[in-house]
DRENDOKE-932344 format. One record per residue (C-alpha): residue in three letters; chain; y, z, x. Coordinates in nm, 2 decimals, always signed. Layout:
N
[rec 'ala', 'A', [Y, Z, X]]
...
END
This chain:
247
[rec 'unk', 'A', [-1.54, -5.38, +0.14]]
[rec 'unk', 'A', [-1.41, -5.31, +0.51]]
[rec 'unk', 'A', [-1.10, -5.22, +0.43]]
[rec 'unk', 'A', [-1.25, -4.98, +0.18]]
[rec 'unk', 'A', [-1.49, -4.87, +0.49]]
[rec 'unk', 'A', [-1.20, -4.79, +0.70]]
[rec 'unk', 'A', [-1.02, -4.60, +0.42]]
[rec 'unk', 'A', [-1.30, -4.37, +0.44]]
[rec 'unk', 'A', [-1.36, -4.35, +0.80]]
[rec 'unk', 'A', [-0.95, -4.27, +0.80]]
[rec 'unk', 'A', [-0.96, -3.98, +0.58]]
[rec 'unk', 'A', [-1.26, -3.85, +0.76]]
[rec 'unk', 'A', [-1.10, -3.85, +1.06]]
[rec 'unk', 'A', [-0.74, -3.72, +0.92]]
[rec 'unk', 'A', [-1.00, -3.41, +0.82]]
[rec 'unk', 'A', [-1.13, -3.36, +1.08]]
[rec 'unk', 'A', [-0.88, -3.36, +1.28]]
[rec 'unk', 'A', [-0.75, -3.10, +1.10]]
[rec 'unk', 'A', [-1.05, -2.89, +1.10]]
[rec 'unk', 'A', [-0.98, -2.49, +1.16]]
[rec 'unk', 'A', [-0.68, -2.51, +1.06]]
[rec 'unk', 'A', [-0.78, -2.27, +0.75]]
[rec 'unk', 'A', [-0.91, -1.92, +0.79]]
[rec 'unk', 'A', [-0.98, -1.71, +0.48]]
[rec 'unk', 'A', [-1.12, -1.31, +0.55]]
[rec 'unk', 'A', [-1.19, -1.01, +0.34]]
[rec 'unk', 'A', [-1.03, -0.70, +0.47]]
[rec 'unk', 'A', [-1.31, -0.44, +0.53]]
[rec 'unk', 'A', [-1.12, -0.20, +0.73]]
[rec 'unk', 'A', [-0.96, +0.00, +0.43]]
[rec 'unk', 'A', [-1.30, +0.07, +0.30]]
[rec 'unk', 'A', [-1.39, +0.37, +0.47]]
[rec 'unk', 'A', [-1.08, +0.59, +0.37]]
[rec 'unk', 'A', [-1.23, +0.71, +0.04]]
[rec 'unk', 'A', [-0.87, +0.80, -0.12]]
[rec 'unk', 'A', [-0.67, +0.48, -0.05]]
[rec 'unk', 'A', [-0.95, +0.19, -0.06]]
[rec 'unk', 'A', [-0.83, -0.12, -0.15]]
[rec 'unk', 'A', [-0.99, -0.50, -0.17]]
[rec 'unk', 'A', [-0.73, -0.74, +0.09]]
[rec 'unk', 'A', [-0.78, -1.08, +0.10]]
[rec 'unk', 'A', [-0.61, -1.29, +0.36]]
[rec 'unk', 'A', [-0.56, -1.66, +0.39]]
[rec 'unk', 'A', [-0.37, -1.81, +0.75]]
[rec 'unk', 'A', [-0.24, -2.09, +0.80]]
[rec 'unk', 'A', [-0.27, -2.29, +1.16]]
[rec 'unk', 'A', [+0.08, -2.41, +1.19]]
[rec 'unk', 'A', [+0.10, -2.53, +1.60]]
[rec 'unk', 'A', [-0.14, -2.50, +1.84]]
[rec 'unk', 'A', [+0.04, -2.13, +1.94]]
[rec 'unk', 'A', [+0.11, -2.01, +1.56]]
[rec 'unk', 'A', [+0.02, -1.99, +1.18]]
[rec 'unk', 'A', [+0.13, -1.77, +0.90]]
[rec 'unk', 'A', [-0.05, -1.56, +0.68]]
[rec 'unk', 'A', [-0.07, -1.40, +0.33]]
[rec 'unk', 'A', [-0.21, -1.09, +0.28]]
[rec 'unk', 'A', [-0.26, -0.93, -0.09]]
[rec 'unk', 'A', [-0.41, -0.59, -0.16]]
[rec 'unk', 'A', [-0.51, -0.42, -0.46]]
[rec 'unk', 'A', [-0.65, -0.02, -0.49]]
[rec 'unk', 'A', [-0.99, +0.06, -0.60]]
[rec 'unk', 'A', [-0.83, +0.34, -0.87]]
[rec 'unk', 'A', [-0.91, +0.68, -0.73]]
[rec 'unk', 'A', [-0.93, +0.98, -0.94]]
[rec 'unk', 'A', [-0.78, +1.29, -0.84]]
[rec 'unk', 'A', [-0.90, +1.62, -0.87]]
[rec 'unk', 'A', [-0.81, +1.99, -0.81]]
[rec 'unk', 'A', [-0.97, +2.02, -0.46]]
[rec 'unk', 'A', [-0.84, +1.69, -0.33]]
[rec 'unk', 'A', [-0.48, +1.81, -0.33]]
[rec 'unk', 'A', [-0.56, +2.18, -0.22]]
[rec 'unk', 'A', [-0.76, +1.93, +0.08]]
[rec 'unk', 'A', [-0.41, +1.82, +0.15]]
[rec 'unk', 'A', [-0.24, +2.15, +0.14]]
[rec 'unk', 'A', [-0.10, +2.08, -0.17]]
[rec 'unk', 'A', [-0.18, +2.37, -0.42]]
[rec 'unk', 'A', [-0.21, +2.26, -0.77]]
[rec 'unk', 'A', [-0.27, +2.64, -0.91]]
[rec 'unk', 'A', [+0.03, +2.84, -0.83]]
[rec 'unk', 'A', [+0.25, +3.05, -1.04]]
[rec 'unk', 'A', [+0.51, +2.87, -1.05]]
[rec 'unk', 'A', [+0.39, +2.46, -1.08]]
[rec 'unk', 'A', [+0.17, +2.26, -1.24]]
[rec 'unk', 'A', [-0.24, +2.34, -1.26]]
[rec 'unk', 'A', [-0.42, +1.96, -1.19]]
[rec 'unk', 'A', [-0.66, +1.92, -1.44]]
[rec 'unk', 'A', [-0.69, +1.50, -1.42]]
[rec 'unk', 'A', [-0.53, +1.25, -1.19]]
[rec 'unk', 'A', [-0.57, +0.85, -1.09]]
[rec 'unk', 'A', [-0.41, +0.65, -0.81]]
[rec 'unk', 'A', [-0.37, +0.31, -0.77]]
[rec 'unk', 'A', [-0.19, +0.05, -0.51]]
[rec 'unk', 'A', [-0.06, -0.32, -0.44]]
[rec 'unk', 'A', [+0.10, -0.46, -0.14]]
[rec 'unk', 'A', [+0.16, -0.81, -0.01]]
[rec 'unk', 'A', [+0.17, -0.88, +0.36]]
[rec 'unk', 'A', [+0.39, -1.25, +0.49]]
[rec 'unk', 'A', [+0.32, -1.21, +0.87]]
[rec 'unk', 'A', [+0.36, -1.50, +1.14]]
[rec 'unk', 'A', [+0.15, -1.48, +1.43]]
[rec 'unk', 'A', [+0.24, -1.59, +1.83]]
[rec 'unk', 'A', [-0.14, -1.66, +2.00]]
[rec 'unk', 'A', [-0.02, -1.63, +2.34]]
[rec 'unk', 'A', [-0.33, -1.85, +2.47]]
[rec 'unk', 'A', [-0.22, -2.16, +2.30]]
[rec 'unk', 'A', [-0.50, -2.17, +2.04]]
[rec 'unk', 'A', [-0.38, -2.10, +1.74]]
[rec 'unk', 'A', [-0.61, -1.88, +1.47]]
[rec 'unk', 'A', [-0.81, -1.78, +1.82]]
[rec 'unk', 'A', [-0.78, -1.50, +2.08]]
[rec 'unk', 'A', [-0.50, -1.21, +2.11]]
[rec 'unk', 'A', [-0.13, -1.27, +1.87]]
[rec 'unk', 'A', [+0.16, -1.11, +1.85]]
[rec 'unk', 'A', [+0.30, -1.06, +1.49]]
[rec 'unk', 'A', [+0.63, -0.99, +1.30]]
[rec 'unk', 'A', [+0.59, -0.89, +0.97]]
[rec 'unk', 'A', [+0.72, -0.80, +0.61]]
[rec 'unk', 'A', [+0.51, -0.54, +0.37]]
[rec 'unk', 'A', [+0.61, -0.53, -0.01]]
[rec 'unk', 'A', [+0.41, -0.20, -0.14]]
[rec 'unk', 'A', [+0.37, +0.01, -0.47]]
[rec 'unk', 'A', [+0.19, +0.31, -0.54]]
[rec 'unk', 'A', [+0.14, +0.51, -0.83]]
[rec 'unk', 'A', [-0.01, +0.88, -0.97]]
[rec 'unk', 'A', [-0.06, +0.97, -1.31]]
[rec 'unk', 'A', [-0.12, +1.34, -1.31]]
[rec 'unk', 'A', [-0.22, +1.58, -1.61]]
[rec 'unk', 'A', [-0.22, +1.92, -1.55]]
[rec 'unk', 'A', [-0.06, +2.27, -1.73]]
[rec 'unk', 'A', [+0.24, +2.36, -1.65]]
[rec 'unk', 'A', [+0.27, +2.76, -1.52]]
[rec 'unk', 'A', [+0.62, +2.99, -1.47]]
[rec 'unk', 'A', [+0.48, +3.35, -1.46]]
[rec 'unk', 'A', [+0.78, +3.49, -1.39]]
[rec 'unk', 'A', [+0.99, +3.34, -1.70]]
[rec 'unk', 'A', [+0.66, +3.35, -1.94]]
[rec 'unk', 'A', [+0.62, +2.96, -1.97]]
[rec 'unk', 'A', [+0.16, +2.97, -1.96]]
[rec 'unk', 'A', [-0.03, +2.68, -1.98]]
[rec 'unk', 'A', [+0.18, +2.46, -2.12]]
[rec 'unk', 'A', [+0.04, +2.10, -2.15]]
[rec 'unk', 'A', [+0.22, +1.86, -1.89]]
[rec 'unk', 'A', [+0.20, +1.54, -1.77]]
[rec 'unk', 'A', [+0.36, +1.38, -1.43]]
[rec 'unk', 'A', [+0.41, +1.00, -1.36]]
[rec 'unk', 'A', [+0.48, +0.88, -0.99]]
[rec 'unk', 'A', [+0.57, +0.53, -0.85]]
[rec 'unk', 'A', [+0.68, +0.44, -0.51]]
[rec 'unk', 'A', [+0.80, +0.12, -0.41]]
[rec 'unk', 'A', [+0.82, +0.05, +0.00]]
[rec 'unk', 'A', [+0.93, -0.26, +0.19]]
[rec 'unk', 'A', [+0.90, -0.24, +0.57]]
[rec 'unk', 'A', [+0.95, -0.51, +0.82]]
[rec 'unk', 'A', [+0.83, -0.47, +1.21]]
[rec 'unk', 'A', [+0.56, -0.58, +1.42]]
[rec 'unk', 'A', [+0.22, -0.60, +1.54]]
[rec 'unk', 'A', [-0.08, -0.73, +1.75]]
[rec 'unk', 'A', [-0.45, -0.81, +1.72]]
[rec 'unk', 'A', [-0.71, -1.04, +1.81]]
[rec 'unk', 'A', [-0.88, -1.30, +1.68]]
[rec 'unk', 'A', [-1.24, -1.40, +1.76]]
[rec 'unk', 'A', [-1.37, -1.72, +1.61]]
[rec 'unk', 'A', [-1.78, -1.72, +1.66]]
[rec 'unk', 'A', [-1.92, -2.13, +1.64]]
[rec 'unk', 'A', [-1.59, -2.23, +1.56]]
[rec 'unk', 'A', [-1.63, -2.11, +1.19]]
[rec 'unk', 'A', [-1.71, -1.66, +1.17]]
[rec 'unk', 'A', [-1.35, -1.54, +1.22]]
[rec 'unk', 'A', [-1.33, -1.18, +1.30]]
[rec 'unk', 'A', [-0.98, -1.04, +1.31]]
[rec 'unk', 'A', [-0.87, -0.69, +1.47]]
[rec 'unk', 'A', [-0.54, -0.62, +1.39]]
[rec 'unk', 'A', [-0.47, -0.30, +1.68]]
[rec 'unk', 'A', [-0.16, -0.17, +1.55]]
[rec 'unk', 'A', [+0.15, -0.26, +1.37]]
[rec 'unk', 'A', [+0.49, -0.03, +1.41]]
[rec 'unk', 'A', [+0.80, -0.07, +1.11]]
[rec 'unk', 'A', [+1.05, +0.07, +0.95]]
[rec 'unk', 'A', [+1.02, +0.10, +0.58]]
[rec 'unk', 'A', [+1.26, +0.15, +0.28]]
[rec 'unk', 'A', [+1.07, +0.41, +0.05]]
[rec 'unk', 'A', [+1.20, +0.43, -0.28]]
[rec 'unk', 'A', [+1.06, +0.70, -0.49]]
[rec 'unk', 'A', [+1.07, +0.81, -0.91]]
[rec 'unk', 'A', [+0.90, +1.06, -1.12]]
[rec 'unk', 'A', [+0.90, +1.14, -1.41]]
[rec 'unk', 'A', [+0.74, +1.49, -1.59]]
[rec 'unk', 'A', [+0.71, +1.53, -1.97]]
[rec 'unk', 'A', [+0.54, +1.84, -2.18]]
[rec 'unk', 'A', [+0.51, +1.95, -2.52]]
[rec 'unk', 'A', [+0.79, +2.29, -2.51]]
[rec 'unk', 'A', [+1.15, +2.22, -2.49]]
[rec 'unk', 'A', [+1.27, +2.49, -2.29]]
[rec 'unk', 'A', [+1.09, +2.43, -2.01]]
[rec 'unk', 'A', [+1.28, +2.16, -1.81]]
[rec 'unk', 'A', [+1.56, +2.36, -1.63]]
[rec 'unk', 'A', [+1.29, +2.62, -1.52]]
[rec 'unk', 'A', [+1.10, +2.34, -1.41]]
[rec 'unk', 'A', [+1.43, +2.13, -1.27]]
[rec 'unk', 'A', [+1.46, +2.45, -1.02]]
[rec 'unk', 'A', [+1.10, +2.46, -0.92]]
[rec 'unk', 'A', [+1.11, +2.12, -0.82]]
[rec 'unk', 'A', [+1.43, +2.13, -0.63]]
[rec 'unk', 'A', [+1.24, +2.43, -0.46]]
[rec 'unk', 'A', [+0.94, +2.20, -0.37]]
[rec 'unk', 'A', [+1.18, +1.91, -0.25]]
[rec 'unk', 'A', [+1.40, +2.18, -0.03]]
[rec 'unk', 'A', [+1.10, +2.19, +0.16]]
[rec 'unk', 'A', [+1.00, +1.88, +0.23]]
[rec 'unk', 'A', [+1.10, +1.58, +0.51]]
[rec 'unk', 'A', [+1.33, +1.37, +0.26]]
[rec 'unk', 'A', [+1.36, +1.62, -0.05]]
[rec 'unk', 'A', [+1.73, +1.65, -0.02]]
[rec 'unk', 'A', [+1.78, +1.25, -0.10]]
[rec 'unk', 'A', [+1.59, +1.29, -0.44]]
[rec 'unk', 'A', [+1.82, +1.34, -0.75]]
[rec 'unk', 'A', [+1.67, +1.55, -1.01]]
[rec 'unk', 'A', [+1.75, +1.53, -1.40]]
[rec 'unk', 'A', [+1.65, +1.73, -1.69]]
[rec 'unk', 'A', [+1.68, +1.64, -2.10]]
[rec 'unk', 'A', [+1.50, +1.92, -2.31]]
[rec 'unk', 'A', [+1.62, +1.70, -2.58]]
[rec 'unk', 'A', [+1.40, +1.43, -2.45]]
[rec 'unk', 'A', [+1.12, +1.68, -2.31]]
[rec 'unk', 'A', [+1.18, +1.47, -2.02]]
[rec 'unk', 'A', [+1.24, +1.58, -1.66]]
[rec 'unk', 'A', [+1.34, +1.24, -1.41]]
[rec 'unk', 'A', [+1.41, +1.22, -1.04]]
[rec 'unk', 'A', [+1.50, +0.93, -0.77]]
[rec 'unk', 'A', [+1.58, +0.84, -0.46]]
[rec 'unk', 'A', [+1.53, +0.66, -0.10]]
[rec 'unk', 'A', [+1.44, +0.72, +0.25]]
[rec 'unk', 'A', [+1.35, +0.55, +0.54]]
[rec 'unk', 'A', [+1.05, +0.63, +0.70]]
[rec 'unk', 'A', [+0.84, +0.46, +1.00]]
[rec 'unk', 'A', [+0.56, +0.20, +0.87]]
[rec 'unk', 'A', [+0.21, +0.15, +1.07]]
[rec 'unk', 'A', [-0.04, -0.12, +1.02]]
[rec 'unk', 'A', [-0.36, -0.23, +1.08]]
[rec 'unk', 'A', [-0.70, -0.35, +0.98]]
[rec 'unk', 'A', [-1.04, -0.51, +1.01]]
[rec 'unk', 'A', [-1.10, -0.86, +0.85]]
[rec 'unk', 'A', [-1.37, -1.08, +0.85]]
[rec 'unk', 'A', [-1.36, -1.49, +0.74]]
[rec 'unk', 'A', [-1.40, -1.81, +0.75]]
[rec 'unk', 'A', [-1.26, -2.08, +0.92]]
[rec 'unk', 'A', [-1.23, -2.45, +0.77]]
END
């Protein structure tokens, strides 16, 4: 019966010793953007008493997208020559591996400096009516699919507070990267001659944008398909508002 005693009173100990070395938060910070809010849950991981690695998974609250939310953005779904928005949805994923430096020597506790590496993807399904005044294409039924995949890798700090021992509150300041964007659409509608007309329009659009020029275009009236692709690199930032538990 002792020895069964002191196996207990060992394990006890071996915990708590070990106590804190487990913080699990909710990501609030994403909450207030009302076109890109997402639910993030984060898990760290006390390594030494100066670091610990974290996980970070997101997932998008699907948006819907209307008319006025891309004229907002100063992108006009109604002209001539384009597509009219009639429907839209967005969603997002990303996964966060970050290890953190606290430069106090308490781990999970106080200000950290942070490397990290951001796996994203984003989508937009758009339907709409395609419009070519000038070549007599009218309200032709369209739709357009988007995906873009980014990985970045770079840097960031924060602080930590940890209230009793147990409320974590994290502040992540600002994180600076470097991010791979890769980048495919895809646009389909019910007339077959309207995909070169269309292939120049968006090669119009593209001319006119930071990147345009690295995104190969493709029509196939046979396929009522138009398809385009490409990659650019473009600077990352991150940063957030969490709040947790520590166990």
């Amino acid at each position: 019966m002792k020895k069964v005693t002191m196996l207990v009173f060992a394990i006890v100990m071996a915990f708590a010793a070990n106590a804190q070395q487990n913080v699990v938060k909710l990501g609030i910070g994403s909450l207030a953007n009302p076109y890109n809010r997402s639910i993030n849950l984060e898990y760290e991981r006390v390594l030494t008493d100066q670091t610990s690695a974290l996980v970070e998974i997101g997932v998008g609250i699907p948006v819907d997208i209307s008319d006025a939310v891309f004229n907002a953005s100063g992108v006009d779904g109604t002209t001539a020559e384009g597509i009219t928005v009639t429907e839209g949805a967005y969603s997002s994923f990303y996964f966060v591996g970050e290890y953190r430096y606290y430069t106090k020597g308490e781990a999970a506790r106080g200000f950290y400096i942070a490397p990290y590496l951001k796996l994203s993807n984003y989508s937009i399904d758009l339907t709409g009516q395609y419009n070519n005044t000038v070549t007599g294409f009218n309200n032709i039924p369209a739709e357009i699919n988007t995906n873009m995949f980014v990985g970045a890798v770079g840097a960031g700090i924060g602080y930590q507070w940890l209230i009793g021992d147990k409320f974590a509150i994290n502040w992540n300041f600002l994180g600076l990267g470097v991010g791979l964007n890769r980048v495919s659409a895809e646009f389909t509608a019910q007339d077959n001659d309207v995909f070169e007309i269309w292939e120049q329009d968006v090669k119009d659009f593209l001319a006119e944008i930071q990147g345009g020029d690295n995104i190969d275009i493709t029509s196939d009236n046979a396929a009522r398909t138009i398809s385009g692709a490409g990659g650019f690199i473009f600077p990352n930032l991150r940063a957030g508002l969490s709040l947790g538990y520590a166990f």
